[in-house]
C-alpha positions as CSV (number, residue, x, y, z in Angstrom):
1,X,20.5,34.1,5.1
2,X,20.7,32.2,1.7
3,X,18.3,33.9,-0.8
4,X,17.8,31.2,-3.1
5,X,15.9,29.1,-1.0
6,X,13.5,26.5,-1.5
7,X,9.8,27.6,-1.8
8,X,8.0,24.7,-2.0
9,X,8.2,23.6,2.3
10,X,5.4,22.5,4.1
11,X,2.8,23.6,6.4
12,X,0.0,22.6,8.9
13,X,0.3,18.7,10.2
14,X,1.1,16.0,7.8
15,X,-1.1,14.0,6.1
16,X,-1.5,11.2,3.8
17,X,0.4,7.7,3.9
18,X,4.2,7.3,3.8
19,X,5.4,5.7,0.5
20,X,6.9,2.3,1.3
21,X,9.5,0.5,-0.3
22,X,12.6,3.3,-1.9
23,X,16.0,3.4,-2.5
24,X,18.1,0.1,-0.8
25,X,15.2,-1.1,0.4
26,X,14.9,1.4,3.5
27,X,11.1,2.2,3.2
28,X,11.7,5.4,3.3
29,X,10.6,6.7,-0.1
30,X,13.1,8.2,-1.7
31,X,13.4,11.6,-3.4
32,X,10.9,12.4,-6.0
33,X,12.5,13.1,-9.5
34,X,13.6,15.4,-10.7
35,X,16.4,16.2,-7.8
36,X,17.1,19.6,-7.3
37,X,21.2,19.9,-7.5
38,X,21.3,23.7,-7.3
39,X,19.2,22.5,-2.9
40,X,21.6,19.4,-2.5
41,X,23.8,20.5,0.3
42,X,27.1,18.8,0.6
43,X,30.5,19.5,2.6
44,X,33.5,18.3,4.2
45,X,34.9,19.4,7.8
46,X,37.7,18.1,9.6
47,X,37.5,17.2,13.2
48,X,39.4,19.0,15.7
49,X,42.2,16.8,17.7
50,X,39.3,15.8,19.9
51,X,37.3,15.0,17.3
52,X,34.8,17.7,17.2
53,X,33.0,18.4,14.2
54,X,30.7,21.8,13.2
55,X,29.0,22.6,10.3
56,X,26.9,25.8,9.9
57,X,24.0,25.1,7.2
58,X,20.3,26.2,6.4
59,X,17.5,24.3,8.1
60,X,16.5,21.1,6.2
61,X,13.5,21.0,4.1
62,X,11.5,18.2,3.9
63,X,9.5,16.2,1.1
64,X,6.6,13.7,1.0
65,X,7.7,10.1,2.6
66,X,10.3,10.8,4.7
67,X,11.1,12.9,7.8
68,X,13.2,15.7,8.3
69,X,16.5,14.5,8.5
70,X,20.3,15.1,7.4
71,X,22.6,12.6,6.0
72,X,25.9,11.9,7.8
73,X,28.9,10.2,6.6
74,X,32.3,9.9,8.4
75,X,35.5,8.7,6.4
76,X,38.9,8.1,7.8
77,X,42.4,7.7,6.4
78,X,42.3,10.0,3.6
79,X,43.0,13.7,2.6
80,X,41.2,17.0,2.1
81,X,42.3,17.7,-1.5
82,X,41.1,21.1,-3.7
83,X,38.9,18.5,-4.8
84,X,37.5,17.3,-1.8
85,X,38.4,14.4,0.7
86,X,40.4,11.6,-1.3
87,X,41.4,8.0,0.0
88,X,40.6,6.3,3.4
89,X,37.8,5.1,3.8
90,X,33.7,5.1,5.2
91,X,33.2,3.7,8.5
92,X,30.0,5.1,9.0
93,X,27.2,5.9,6.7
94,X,23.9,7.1,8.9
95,X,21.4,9.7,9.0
96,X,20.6,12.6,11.8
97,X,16.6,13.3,12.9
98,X,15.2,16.4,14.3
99,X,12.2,16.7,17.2
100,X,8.6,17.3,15.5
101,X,8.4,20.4,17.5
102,X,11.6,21.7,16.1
103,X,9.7,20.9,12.9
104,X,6.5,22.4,13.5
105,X,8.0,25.7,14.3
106,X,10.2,25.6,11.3
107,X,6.9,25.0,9.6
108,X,5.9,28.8,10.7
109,X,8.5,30.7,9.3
110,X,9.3,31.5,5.5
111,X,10.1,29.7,3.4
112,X,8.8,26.5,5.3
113,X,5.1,27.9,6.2
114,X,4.0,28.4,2.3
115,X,4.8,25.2,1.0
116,X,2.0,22.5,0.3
117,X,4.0,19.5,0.3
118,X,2.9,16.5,2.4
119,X,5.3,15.9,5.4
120,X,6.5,12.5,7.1
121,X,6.7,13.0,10.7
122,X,9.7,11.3,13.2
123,X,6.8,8.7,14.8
124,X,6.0,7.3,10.6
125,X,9.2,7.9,9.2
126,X,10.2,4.1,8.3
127,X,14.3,4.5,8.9
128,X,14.1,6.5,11.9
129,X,13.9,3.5,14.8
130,X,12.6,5.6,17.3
131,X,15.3,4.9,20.1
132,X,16.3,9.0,20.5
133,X,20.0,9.8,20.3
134,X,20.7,6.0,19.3
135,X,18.8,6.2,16.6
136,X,20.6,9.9,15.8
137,X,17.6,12.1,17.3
138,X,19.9,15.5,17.6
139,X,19.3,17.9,20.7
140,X,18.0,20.9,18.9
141,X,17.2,24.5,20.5
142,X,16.2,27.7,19.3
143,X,15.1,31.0,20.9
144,X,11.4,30.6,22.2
145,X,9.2,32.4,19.2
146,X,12.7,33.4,16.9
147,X,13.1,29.9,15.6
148,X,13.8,32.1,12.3
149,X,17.0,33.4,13.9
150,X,18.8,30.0,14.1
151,X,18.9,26.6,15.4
152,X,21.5,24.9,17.2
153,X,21.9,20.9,17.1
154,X,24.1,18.6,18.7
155,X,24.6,15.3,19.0
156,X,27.4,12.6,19.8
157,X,28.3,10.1,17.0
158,X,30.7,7.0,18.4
159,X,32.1,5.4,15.3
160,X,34.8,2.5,14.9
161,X,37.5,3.6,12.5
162,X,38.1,0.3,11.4
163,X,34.5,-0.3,10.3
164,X,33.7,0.1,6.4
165,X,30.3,0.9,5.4
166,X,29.5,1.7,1.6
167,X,25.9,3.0,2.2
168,X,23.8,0.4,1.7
169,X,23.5,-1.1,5.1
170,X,21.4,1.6,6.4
């Protein structure tokens, strides 16, 4: 379990209004400055020769005008260097959601239950089209009361290699 964890997560049901308007247009919100770069999380993982893909990370926070969510971005045709994936390119640029009641028990353990921070949920997030796994709404599960002790979430991404996307056409 990381120690250096964020401590400002929120609790209780969200409230307030959802900022419109943010970064490409989205209406999502956008981060609040200052970013935090030591809480960015970022990696690279291979797929396996099926094209499986795991990554093991900490539980997304959340901040006001957006719901909880993970950033995705799948590039083909290039390397893993020292220095990270070079060459190829992006053929898809998206963003994975998690269920509200995934969230709301997140919301009970620490770190998440002392924070004061407004939350978005799923239903007024603006990017999120509500169309489930389409839309990227991962399966989630967790023991029943030890939400603490890890989640699990899958979901099935169907990309076309030949596709470029640069990030803006969220």
């Amino acid at each position: 379990m990381p120690t250096d964890v964020p401590t400002d997560v929120p609790t209780g049901t969200p409230t307030g209004t959802p900022p419109s308007g943010g970064p490409g247009g989205g209406g999502g919100g956008g981060h609040s400055e200052p970013t935090d770069d030591e809480r960015y999380l970022c990696g690279t993982q291979l797929t396996d020769k099926h094209g499986r893909v795991e990554f093991r990370t900490v539980f997304p926070g959340w901040y006001q005008g957006r719901c909880v969510h993970i950033h995705t971005k799948v590039h083909v045709g290039g390397t893993l260097t020292d220095a990270g994936y070079e060459g190829g390119h992006t053929c898809h640029t998206g963003q994975l959601f998690f269920q509200e009641s995934v969230v709301l028990d997140s919301a009970k353990v620490a770190p998440y239950s002392t924070s004061t921070t407004t939350r978005t949920t799923l239903t007024e997030d603006t990017i999120y089209d509500r169309s489930g796994v389409t839309g990227g709404l991962m399966r989630v599960t967790h023991a029943e009361k030890h939400i603490a002790r890890g989640v699990v979430g899958s979901i099935t991404l169907g990309v076309d290699r030949d596709e470029t996307h640069d990030g803006t056409d969220l």
